[in-house]
mmCIF entry with sequence, helices, sheets and N, C-alpha, C, O atoms, coordinates in Angstrom:
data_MODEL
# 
_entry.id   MODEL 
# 
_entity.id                         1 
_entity.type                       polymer 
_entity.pdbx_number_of_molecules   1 
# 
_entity_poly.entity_id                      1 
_entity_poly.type                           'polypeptide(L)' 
_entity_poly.nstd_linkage                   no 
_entity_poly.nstd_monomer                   no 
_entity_poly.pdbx_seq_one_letter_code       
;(UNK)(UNK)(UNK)(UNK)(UNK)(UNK)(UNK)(UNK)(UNK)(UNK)(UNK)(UNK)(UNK)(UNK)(UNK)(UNK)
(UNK)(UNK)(UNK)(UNK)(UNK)(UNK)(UNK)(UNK)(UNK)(UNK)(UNK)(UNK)(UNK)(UNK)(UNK)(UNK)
(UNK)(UNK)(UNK)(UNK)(UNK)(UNK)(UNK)(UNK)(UNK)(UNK)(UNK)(UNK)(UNK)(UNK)(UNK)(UNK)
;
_entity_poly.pdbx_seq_one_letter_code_can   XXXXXXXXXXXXXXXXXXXXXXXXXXXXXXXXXXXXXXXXXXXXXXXX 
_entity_poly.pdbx_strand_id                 A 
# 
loop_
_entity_poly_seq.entity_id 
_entity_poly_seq.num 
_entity_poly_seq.mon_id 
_entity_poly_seq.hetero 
1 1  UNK n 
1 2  UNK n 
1 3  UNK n 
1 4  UNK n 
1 5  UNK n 
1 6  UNK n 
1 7  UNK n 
1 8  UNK n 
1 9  UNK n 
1 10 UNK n 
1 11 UNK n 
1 12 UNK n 
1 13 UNK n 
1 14 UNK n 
1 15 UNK n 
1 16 UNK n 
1 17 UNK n 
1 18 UNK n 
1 19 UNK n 
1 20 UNK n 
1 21 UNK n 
1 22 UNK n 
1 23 UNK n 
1 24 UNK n 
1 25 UNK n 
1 26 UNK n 
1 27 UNK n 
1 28 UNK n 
1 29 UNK n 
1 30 UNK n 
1 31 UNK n 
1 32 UNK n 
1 33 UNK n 
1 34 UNK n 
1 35 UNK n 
1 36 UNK n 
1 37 UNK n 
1 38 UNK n 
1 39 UNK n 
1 40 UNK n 
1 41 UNK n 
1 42 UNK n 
1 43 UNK n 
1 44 UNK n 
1 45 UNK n 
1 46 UNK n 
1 47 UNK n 
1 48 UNK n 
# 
_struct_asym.id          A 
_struct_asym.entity_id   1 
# 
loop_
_struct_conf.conf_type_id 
_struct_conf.id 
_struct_conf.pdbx_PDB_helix_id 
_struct_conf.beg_label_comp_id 
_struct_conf.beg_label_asym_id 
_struct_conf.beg_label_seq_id 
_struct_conf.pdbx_beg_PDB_ins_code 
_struct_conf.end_label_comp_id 
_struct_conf.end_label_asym_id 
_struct_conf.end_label_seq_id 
_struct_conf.pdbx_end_PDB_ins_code 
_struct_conf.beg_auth_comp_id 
_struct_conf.beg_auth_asym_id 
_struct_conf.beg_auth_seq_id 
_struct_conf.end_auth_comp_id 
_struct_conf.end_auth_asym_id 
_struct_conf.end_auth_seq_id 
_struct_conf.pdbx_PDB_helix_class 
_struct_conf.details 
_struct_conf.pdbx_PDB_helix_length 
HELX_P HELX_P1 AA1 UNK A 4  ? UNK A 10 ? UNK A 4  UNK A 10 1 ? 7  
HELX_P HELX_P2 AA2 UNK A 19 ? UNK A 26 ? UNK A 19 UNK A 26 1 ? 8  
HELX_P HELX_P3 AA3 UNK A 32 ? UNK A 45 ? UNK A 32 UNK A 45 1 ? 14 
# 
_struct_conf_type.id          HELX_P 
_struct_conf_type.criteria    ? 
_struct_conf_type.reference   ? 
# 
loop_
_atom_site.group_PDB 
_atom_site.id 
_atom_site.type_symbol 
_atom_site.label_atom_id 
_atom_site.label_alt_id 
_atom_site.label_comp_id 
_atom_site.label_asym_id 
_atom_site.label_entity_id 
_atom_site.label_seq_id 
_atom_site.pdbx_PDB_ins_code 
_atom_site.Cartn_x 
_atom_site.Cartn_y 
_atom_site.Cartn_z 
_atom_site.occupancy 
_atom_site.B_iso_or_equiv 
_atom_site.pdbx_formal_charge 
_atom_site.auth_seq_id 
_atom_site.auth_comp_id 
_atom_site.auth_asym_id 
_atom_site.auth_atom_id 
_atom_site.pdbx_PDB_model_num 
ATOM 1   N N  . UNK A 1 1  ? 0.833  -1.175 0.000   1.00 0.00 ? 1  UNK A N  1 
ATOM 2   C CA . UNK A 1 1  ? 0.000  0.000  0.000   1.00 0.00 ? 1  UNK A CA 1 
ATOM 3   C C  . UNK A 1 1  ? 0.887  1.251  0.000   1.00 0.00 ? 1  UNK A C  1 
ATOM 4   O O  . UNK A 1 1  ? 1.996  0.916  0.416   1.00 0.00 ? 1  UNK A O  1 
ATOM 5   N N  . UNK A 1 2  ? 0.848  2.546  -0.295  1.00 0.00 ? 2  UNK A N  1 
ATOM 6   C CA . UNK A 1 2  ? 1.464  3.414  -0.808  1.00 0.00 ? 2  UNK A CA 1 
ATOM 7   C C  . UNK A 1 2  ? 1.076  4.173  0.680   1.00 0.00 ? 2  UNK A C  1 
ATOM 8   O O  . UNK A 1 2  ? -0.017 4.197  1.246   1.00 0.00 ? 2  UNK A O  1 
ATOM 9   N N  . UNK A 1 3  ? 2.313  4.751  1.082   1.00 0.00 ? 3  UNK A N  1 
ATOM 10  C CA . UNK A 1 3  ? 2.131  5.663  2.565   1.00 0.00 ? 3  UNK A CA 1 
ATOM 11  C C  . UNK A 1 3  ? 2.476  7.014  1.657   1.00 0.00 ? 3  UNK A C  1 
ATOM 12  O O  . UNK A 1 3  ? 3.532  7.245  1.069   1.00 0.00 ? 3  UNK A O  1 
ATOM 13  N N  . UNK A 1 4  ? 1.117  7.952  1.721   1.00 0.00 ? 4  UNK A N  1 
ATOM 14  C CA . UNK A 1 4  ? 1.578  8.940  1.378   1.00 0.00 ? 4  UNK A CA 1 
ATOM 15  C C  . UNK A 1 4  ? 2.251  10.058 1.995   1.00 0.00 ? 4  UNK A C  1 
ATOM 16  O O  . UNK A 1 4  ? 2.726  11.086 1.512   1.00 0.00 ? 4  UNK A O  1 
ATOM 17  N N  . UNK A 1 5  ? 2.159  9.484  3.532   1.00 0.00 ? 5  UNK A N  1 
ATOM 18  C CA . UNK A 1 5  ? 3.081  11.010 3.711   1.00 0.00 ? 5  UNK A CA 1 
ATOM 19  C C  . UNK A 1 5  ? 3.944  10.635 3.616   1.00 0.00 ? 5  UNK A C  1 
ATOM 20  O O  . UNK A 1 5  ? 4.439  11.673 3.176   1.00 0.00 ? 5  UNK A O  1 
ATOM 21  N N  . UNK A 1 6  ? 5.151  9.633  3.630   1.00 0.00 ? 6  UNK A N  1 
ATOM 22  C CA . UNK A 1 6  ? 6.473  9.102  2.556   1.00 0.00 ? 6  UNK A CA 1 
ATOM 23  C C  . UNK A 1 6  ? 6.708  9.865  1.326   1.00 0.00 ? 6  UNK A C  1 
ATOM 24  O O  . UNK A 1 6  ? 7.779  10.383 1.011   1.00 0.00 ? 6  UNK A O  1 
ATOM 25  N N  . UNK A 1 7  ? 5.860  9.884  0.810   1.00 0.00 ? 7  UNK A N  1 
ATOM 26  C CA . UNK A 1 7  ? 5.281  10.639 -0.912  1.00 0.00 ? 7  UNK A CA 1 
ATOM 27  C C  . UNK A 1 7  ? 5.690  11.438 -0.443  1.00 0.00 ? 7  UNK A C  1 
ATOM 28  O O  . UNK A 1 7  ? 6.866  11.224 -0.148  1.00 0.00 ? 7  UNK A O  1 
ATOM 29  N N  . UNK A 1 8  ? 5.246  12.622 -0.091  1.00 0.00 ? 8  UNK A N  1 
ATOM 30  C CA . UNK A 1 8  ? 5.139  13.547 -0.019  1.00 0.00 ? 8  UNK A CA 1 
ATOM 31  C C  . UNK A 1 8  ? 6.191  14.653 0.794   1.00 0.00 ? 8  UNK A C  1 
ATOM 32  O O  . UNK A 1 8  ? 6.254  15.880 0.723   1.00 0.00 ? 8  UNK A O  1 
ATOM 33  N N  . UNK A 1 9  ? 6.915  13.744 1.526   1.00 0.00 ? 9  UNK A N  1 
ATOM 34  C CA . UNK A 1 9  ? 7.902  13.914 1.947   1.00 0.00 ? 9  UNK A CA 1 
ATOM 35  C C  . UNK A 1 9  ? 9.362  14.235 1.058   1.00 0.00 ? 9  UNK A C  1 
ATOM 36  O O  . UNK A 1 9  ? 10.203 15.133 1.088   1.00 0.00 ? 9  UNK A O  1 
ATOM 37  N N  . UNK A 1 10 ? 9.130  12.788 0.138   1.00 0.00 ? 10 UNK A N  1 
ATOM 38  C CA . UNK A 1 10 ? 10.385 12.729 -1.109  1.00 0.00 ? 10 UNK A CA 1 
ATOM 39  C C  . UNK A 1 10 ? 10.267 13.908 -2.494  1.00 0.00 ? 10 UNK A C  1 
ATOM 40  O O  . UNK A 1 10 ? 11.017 14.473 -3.290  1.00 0.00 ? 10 UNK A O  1 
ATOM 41  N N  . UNK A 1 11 ? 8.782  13.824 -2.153  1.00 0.00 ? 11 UNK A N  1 
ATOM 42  C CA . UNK A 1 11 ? 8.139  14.813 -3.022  1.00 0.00 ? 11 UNK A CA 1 
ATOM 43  C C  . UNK A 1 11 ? 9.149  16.180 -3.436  1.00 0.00 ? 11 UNK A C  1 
ATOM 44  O O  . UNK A 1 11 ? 9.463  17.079 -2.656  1.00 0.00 ? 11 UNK A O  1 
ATOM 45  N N  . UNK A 1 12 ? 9.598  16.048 -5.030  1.00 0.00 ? 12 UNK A N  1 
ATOM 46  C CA . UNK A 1 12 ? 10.837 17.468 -5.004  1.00 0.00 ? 12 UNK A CA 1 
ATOM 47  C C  . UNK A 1 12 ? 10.313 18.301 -6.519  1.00 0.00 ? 12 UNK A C  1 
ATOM 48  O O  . UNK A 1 12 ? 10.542 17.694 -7.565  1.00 0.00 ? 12 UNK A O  1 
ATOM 49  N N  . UNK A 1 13 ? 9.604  19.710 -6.606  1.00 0.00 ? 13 UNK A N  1 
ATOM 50  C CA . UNK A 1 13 ? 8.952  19.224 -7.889  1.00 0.00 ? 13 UNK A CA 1 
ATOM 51  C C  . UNK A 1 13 ? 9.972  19.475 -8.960  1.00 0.00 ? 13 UNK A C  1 
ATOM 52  O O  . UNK A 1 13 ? 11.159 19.755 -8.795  1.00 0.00 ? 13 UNK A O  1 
ATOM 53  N N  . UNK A 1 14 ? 9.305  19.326 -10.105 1.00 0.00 ? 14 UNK A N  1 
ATOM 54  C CA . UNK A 1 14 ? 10.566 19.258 -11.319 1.00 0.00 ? 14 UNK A CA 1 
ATOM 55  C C  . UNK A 1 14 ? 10.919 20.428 -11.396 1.00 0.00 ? 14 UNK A C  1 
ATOM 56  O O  . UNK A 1 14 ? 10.067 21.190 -10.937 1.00 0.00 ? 14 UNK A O  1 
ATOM 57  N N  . UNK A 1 15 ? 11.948 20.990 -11.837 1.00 0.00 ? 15 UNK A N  1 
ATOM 58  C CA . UNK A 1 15 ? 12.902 22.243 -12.147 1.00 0.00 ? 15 UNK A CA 1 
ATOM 59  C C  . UNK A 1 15 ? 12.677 22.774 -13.287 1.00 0.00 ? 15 UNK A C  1 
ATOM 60  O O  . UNK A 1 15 ? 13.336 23.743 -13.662 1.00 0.00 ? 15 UNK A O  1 
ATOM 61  N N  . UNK A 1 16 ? 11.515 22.120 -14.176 1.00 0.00 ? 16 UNK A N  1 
ATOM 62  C CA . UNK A 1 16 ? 11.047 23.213 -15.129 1.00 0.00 ? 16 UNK A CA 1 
ATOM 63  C C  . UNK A 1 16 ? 10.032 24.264 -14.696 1.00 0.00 ? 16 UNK A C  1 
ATOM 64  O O  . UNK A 1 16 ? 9.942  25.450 -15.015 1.00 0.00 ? 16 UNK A O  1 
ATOM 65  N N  . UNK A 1 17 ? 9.151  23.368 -13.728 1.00 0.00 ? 17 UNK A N  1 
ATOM 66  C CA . UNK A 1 17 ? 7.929  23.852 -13.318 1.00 0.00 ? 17 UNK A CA 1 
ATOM 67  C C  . UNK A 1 17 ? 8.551  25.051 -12.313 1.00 0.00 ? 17 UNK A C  1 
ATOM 68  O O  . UNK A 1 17 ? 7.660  25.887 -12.162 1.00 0.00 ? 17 UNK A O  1 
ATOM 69  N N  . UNK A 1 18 ? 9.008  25.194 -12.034 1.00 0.00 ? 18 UNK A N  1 
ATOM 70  C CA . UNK A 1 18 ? 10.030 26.050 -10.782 1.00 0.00 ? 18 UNK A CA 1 
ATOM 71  C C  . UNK A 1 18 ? 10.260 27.066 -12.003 1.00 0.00 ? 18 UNK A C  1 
ATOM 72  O O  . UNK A 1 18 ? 9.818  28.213 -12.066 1.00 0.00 ? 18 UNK A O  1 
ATOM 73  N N  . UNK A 1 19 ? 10.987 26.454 -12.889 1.00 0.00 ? 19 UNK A N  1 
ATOM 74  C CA . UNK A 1 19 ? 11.417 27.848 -14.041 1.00 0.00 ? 19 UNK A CA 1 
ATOM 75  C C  . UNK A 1 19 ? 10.518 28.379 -14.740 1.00 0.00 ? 19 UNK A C  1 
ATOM 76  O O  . UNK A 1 19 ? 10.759 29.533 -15.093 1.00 0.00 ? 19 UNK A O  1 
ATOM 77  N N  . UNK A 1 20 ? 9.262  27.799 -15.163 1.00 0.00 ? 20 UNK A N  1 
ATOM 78  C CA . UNK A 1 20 ? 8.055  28.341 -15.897 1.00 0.00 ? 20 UNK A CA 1 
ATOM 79  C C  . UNK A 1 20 ? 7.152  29.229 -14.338 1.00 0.00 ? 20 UNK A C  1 
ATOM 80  O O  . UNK A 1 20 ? 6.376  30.184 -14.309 1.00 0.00 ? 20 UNK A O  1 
ATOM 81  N N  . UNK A 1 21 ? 7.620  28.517 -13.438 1.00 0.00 ? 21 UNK A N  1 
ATOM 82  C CA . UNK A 1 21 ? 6.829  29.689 -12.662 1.00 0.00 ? 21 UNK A CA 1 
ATOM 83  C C  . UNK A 1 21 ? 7.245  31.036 -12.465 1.00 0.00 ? 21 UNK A C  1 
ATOM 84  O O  . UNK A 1 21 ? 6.634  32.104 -12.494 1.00 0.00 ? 21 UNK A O  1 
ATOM 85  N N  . UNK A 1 22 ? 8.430  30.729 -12.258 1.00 0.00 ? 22 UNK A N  1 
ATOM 86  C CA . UNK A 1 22 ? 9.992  32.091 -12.467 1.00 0.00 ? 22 UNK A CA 1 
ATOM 87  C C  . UNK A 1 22 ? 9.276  33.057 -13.821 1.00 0.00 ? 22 UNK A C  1 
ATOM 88  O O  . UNK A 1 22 ? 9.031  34.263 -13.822 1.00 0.00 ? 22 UNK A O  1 
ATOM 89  N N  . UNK A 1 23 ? 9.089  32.186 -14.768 1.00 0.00 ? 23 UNK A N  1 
ATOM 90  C CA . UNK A 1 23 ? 9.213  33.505 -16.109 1.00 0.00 ? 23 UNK A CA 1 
ATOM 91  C C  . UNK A 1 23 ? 7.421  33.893 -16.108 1.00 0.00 ? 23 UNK A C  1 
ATOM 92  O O  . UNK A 1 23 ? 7.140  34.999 -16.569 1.00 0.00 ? 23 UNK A O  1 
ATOM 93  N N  . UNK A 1 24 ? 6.349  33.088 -15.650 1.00 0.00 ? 24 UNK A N  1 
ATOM 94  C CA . UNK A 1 24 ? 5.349  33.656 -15.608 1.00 0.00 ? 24 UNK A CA 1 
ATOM 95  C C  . UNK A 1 24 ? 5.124  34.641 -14.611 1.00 0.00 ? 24 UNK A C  1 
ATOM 96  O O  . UNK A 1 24 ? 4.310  35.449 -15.059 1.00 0.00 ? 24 UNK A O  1 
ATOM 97  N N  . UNK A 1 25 ? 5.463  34.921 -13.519 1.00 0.00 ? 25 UNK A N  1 
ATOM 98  C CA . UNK A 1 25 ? 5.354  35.897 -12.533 1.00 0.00 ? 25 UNK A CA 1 
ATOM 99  C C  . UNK A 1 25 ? 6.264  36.521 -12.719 1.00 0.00 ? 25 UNK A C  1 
ATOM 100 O O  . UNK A 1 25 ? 6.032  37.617 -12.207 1.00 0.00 ? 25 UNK A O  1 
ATOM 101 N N  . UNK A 1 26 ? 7.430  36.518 -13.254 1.00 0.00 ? 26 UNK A N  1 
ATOM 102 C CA . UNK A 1 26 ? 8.323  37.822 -13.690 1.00 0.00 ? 26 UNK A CA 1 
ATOM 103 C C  . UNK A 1 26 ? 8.152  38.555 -15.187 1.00 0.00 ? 26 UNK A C  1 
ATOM 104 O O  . UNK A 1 26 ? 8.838  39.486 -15.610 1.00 0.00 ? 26 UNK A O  1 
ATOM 105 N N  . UNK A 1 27 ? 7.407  38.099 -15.651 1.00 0.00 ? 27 UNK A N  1 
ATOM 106 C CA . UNK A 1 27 ? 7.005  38.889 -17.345 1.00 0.00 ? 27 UNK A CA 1 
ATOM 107 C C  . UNK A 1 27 ? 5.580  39.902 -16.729 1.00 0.00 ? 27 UNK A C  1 
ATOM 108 O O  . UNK A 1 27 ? 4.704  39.813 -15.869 1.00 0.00 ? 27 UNK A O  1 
ATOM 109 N N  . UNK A 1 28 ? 5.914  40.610 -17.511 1.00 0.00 ? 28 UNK A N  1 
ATOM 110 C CA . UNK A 1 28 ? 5.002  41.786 -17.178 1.00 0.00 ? 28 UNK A CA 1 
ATOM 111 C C  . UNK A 1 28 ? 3.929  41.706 -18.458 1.00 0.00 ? 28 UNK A C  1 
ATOM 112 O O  . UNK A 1 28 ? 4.040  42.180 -19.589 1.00 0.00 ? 28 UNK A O  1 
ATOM 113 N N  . UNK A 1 29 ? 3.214  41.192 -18.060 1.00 0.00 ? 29 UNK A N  1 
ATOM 114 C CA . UNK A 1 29 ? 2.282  40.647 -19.210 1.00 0.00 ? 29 UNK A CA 1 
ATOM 115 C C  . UNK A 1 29 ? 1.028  42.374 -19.073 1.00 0.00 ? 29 UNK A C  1 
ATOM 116 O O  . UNK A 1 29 ? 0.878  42.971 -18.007 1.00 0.00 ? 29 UNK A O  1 
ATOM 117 N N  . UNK A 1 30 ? 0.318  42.812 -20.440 1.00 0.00 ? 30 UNK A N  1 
ATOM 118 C CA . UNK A 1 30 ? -0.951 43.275 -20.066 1.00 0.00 ? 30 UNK A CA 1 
ATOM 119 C C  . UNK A 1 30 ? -2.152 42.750 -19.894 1.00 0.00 ? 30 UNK A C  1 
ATOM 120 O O  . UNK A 1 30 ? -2.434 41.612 -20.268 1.00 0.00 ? 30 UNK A O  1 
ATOM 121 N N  . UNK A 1 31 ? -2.750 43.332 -19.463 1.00 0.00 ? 31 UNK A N  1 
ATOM 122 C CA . UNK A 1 31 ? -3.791 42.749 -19.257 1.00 0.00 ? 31 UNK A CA 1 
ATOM 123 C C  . UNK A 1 31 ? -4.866 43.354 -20.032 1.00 0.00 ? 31 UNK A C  1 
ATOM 124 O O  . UNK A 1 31 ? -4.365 44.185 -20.789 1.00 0.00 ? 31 UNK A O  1 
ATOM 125 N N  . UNK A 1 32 ? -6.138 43.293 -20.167 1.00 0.00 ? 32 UNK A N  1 
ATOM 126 C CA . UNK A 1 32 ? -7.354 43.943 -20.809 1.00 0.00 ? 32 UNK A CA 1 
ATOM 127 C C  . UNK A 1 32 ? -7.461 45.724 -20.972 1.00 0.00 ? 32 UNK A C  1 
ATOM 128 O O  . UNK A 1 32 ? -7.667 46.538 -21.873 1.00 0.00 ? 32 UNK A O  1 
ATOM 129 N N  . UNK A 1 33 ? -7.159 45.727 -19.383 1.00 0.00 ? 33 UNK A N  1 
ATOM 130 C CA . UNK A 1 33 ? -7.494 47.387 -18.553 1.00 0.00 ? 33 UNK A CA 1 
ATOM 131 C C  . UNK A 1 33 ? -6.124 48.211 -19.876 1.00 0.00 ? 33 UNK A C  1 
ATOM 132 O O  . UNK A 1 33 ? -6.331 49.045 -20.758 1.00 0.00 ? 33 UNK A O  1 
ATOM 133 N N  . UNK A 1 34 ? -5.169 47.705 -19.578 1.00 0.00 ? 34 UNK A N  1 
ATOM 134 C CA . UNK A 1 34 ? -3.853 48.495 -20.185 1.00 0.00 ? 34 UNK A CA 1 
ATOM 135 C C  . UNK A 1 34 ? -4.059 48.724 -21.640 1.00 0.00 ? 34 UNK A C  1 
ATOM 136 O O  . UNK A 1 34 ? -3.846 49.692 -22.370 1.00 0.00 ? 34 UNK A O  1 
ATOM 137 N N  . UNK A 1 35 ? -4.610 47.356 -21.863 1.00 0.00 ? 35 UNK A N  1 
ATOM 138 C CA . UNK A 1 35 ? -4.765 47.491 -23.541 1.00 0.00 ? 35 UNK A CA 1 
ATOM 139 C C  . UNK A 1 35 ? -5.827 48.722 -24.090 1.00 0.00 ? 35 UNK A C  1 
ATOM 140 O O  . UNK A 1 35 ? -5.633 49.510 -25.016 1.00 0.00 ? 35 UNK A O  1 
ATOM 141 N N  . UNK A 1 36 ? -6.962 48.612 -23.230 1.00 0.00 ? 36 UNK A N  1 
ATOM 142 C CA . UNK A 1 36 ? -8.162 49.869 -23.371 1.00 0.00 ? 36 UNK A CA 1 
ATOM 143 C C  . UNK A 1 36 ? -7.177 50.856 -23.895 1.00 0.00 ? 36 UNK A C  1 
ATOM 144 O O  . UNK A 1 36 ? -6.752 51.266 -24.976 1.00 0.00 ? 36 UNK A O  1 
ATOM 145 N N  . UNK A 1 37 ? -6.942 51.128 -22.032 1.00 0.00 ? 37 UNK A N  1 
ATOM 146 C CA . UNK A 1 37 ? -6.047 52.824 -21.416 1.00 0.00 ? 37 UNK A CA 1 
ATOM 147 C C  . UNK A 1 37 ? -5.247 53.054 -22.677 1.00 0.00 ? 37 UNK A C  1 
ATOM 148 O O  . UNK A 1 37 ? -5.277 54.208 -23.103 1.00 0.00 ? 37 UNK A O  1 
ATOM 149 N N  . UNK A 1 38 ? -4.285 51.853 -23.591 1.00 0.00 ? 38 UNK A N  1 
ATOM 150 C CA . UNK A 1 38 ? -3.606 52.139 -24.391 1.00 0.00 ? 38 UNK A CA 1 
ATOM 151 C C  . UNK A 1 38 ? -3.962 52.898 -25.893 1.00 0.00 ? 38 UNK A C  1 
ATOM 152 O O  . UNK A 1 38 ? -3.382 53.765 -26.547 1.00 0.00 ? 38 UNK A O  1 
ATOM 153 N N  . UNK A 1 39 ? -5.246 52.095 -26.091 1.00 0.00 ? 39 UNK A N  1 
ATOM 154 C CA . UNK A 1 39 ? -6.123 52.275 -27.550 1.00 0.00 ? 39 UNK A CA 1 
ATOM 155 C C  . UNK A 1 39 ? -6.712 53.889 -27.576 1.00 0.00 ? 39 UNK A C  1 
ATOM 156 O O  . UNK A 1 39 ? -6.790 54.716 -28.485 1.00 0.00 ? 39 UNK A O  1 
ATOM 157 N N  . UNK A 1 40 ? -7.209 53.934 -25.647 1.00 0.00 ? 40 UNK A N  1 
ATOM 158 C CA . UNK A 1 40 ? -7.818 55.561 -25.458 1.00 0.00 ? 40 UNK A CA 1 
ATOM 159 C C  . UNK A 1 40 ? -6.872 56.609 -25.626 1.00 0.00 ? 40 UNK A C  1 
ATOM 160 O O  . UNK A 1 40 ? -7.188 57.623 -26.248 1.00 0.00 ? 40 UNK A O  1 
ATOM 161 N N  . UNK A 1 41 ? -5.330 56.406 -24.952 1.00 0.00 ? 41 UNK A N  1 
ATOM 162 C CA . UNK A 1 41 ? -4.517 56.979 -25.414 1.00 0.00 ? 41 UNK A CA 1 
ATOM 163 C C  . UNK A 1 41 ? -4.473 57.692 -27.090 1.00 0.00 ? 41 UNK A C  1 
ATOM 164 O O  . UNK A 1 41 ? -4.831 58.799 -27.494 1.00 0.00 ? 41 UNK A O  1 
ATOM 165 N N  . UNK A 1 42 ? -3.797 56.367 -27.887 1.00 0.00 ? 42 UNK A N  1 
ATOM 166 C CA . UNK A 1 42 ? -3.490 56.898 -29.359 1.00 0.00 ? 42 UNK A CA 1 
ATOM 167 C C  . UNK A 1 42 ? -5.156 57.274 -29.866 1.00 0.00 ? 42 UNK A C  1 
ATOM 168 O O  . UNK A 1 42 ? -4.973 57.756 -30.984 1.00 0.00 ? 42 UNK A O  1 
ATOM 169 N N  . UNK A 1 43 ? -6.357 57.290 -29.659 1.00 0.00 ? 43 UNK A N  1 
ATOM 170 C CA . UNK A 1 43 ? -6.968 57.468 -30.160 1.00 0.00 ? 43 UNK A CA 1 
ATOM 171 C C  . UNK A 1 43 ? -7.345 59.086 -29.910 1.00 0.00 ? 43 UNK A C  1 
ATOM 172 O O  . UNK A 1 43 ? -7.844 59.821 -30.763 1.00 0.00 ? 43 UNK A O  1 
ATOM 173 N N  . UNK A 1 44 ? -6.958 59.496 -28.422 1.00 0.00 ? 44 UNK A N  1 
ATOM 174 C CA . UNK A 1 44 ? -7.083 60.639 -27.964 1.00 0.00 ? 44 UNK A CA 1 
ATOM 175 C C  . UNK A 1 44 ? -5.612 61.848 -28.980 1.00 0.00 ? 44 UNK A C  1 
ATOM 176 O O  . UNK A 1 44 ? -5.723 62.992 -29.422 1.00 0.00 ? 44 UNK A O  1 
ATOM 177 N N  . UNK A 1 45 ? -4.749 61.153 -28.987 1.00 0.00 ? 45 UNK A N  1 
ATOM 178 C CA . UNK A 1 45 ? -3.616 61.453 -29.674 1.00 0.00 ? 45 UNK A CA 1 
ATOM 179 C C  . UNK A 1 45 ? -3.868 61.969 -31.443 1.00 0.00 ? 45 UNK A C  1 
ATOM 180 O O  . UNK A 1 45 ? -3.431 62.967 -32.016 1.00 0.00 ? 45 UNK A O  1 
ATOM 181 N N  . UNK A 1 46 ? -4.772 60.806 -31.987 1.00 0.00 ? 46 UNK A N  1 
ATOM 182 C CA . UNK A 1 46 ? -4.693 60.980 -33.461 1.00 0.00 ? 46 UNK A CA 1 
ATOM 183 C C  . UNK A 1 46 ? -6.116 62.173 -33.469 1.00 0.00 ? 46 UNK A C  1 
ATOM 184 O O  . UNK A 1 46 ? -6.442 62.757 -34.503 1.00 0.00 ? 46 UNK A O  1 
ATOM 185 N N  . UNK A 1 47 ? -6.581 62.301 -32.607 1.00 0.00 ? 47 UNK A N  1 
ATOM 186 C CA . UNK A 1 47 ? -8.047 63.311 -33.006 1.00 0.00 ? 47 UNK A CA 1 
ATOM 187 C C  . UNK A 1 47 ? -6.743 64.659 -32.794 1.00 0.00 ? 47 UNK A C  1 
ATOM 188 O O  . UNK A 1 47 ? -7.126 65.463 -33.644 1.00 0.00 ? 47 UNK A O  1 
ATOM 189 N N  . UNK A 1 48 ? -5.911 65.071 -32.366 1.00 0.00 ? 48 UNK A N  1 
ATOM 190 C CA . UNK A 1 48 ? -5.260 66.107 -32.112 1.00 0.00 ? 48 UNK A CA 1 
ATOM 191 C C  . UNK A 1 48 ? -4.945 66.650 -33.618 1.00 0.00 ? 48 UNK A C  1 
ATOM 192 O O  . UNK A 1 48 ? -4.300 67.686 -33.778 1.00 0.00 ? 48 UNK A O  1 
# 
């Protein structure tokens, strides 16, 4: 029978998942709001 807190103990997670978490929380991604603010920008810009 499988003792999981043994598991879970040895448990080490993989070193990509560690690095894909690294570059998703360090990229400065936009989001929806920025993209608007951005479009209202140049659009406020080109009526000038």
């Amino acid at each position: 029978m499988i003792n999981f807190d043994e598991e879970i103990k040895r448990f080490k997670p993989a070193l990509e998942l560690d690095q894909a978490e690294d570059a998703i929380y360090n990229n400065d991604l936009k989001d929806i709001m920025d993209i608007m603010q951005e479009m209202m920008r140049v659009a406020k810009e080109a009526e000038k």
